[in-house]
SEVEX-225691 format. One line per 10 residues: number of its first residue (from 1); their letters; for each residue x, z, y of N, C-alpha, C. Coordinates in nm, 2 decimals, padded with zeros to 4 digits. Atoms other than C-alpha are relative to their C-alpha. Layout:
N
NUM> a> X Z Y X Z Y X Z Y ~ ...;
This chain:
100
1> xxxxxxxxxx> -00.04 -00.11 00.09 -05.30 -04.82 02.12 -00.06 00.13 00.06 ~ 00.13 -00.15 -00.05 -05.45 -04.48 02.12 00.16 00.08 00.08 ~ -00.07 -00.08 -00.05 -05.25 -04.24 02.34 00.07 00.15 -00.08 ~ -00.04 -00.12 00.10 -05.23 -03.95 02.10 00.12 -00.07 -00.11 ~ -00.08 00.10 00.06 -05.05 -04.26 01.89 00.12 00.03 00.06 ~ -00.14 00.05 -00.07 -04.80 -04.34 02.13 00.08 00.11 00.03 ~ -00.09 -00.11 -00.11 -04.67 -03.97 02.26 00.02 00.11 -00.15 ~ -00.03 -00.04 00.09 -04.67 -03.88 01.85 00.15 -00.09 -00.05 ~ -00.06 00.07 00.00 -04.45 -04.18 01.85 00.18 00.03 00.04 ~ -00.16 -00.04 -00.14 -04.19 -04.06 02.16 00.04 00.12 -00.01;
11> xxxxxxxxxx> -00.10 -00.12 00.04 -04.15 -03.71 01.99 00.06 -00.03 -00.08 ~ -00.07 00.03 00.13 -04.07 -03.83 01.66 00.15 -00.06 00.05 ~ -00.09 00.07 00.00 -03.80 -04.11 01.84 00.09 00.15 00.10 ~ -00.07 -00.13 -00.04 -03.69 -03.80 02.05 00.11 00.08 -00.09 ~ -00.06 -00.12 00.12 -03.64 -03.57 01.78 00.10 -00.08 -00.08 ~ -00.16 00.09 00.06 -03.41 -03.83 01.60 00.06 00.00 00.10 ~ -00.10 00.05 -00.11 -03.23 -03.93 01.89 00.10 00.15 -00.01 ~ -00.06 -00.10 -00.01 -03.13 -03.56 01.96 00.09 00.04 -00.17 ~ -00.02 -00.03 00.12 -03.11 -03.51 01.56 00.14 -00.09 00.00 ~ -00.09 00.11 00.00 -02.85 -03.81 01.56 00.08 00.07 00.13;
21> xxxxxxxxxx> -00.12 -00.04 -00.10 -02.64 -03.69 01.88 00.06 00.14 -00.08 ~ -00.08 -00.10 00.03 -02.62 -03.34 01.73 00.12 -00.01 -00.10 ~ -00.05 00.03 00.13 -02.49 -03.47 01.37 00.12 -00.12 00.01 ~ -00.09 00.10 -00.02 -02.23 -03.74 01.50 00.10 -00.02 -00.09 ~ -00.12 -00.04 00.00 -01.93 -03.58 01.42 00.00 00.11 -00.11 ~ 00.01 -00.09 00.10 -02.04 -03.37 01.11 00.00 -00.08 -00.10 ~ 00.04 00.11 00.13 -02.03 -03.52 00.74 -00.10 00.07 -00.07 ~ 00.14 00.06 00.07 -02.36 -03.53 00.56 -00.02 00.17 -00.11 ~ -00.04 -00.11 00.15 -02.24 -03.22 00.29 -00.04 00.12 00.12 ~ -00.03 -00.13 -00.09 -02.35 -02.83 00.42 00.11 00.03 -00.01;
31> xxxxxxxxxx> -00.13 -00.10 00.05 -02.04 -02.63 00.47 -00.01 00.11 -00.05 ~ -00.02 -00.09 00.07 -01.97 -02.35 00.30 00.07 00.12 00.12 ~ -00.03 -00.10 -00.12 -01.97 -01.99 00.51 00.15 00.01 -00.07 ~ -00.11 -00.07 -00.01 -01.60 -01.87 00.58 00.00 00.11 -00.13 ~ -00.10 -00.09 00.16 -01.43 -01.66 00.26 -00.06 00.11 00.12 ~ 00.00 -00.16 -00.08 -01.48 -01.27 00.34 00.14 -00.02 -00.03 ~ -00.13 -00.06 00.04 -01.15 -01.11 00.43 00.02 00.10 -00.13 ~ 00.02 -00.07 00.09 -01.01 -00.94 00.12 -00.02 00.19 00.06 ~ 00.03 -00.15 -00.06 -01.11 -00.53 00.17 00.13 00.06 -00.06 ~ -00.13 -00.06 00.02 -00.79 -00.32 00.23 00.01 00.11 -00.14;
41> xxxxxxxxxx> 00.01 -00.11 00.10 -00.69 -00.12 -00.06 00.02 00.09 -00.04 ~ -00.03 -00.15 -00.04 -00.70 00.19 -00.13 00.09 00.08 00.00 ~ -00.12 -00.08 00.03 -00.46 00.47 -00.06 00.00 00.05 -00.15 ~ -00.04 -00.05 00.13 -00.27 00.58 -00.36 00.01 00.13 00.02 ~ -00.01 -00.12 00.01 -00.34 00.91 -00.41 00.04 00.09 -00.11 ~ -00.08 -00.07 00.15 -00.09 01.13 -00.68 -00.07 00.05 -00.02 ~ 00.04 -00.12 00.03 -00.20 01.36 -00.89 00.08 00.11 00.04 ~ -00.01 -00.17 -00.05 -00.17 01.73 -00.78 00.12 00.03 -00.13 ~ -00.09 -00.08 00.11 00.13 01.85 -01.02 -00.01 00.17 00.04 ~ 00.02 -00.13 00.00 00.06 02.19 -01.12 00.12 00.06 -00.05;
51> xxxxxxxxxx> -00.14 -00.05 00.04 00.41 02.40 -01.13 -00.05 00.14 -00.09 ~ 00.04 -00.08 00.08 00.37 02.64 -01.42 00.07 00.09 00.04 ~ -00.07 -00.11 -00.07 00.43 02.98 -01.31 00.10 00.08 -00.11 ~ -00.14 -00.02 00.07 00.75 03.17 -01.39 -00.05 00.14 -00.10 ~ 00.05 -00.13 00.11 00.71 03.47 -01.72 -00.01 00.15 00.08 ~ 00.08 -00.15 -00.07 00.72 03.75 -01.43 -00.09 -00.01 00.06 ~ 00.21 00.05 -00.05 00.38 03.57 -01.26 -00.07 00.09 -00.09 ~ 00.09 00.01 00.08 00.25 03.61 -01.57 00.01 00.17 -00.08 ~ -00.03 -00.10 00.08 00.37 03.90 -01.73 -00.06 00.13 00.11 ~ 00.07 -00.12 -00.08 00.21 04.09 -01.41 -00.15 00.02 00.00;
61> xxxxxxxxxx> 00.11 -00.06 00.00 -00.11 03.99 -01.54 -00.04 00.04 -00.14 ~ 00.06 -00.04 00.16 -00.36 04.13 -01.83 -00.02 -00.12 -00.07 ~ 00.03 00.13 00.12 -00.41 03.92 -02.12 -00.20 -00.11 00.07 ~ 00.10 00.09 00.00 -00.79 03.83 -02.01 00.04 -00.07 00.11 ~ 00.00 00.09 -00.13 -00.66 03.74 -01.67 00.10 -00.15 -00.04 ~ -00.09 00.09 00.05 -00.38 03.55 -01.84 -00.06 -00.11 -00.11 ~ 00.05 00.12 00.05 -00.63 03.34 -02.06 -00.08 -00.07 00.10 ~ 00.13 00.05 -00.08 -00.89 03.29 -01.79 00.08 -00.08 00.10 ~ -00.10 00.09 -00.10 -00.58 03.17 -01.58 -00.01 -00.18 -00.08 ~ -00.04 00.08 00.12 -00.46 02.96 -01.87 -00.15 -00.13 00.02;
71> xxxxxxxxxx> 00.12 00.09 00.01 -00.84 02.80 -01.93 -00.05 -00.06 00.12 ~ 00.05 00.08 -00.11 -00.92 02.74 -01.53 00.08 -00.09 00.09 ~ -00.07 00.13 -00.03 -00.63 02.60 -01.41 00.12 -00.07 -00.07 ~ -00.05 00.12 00.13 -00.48 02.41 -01.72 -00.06 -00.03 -00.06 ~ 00.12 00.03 00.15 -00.76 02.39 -01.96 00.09 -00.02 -00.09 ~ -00.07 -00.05 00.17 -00.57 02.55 -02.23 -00.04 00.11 -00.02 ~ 00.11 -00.13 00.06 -00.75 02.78 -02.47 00.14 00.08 -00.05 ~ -00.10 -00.08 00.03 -00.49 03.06 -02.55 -00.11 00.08 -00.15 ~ 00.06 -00.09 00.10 -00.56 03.25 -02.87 00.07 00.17 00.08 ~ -00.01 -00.14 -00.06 -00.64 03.61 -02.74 00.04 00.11 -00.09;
81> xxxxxxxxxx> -00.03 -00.08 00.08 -00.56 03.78 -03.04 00.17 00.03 -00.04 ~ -00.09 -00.03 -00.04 -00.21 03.74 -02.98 00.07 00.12 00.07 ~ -00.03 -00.10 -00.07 00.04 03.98 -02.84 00.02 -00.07 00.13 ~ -00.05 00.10 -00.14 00.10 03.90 -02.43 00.11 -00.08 00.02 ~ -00.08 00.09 00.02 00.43 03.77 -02.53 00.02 -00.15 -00.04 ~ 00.06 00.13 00.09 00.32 03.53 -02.78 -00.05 -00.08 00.10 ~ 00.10 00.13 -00.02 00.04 03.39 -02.54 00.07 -00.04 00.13 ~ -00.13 00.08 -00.09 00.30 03.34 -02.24 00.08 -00.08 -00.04 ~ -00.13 00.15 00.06 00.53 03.15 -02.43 -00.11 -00.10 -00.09 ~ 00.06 00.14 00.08 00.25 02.95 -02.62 -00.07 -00.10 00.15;
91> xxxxxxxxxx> 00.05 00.02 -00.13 00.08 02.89 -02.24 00.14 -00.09 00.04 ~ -00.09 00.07 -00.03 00.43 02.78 -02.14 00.05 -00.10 -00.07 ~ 00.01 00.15 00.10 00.48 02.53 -02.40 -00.13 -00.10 00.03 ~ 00.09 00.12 -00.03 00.13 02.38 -02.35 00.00 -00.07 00.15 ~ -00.01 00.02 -00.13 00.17 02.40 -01.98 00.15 -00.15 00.04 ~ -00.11 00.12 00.01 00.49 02.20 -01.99 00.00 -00.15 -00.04 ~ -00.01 00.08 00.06 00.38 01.97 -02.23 -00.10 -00.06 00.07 ~ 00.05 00.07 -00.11 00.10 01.87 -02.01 00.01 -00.08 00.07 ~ 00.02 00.06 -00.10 00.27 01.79 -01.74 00.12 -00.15 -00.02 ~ -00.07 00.11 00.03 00.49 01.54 -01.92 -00.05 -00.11 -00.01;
C-alpha cells in the first residue's frame, strides 16, 4: 500500500476515535443555549403632581404673566379678554380638573 494511503487512513481512525470519546455521554440532538435572564424592570417613576397655586400667588401677577403661567406650566389657554378675576377662577377650575 502507498504510504500517503495508510497515514490518510490513521488520521481519519484517529479523528473518530477521539470524535467517539468526546460524544459518549452526549445524545445525538444540539442543545439549546441557556434562556437569558429576564431584564430587571424598570423603576416606577410617578408623575410630578403640579399643586395649583393659591388666588394670592396669582392675584400678585399681571394678566399676561398669569396666562403665560397658565399656558407653560398647565397647558391651559386662558381667555385674555377676561377680567383677572374671571381668569383665576377659570385657571383654577381647569387646573384642578386636570389633576383629577
Amino acid at each position: 500500500m502507498d504510504p500517503v494511503l495508510i497515514f490518510i487512513i490513521i488520521v481519519v481512525a484517529l479523528g473518530g476515535a477521539v470524535w467517539f470519546f468526546n460524544n459518549r455521554g452526549e445524545s445525538s440532538s444540539v442543545s439549546a443555549p441557556a434562556p437569558k435572564p429576564a431584564p430587571a424592570p424598570a423603576p416606577v417613576v410617578e408623575a410630578e403632581v403640579k399643586k395649583v397655586p393659591t388666588k394670592t400667588v396669582l392675584n400678585k401677577m399681571s394678566k399676561k404673566e398669569l396666562d403665560n403661567f397658565a399656558k407653560t406650566e398647565f397647558d391651559i389657554k386662558l381667555d385674555a379678554r377676561l377680567k383677572k378675576d374671571d381668569m383665576i377662577k377659570a385657571f383654577q377650575k381647569e387646573a384642578k380638573a386636570q389633576q383629577k
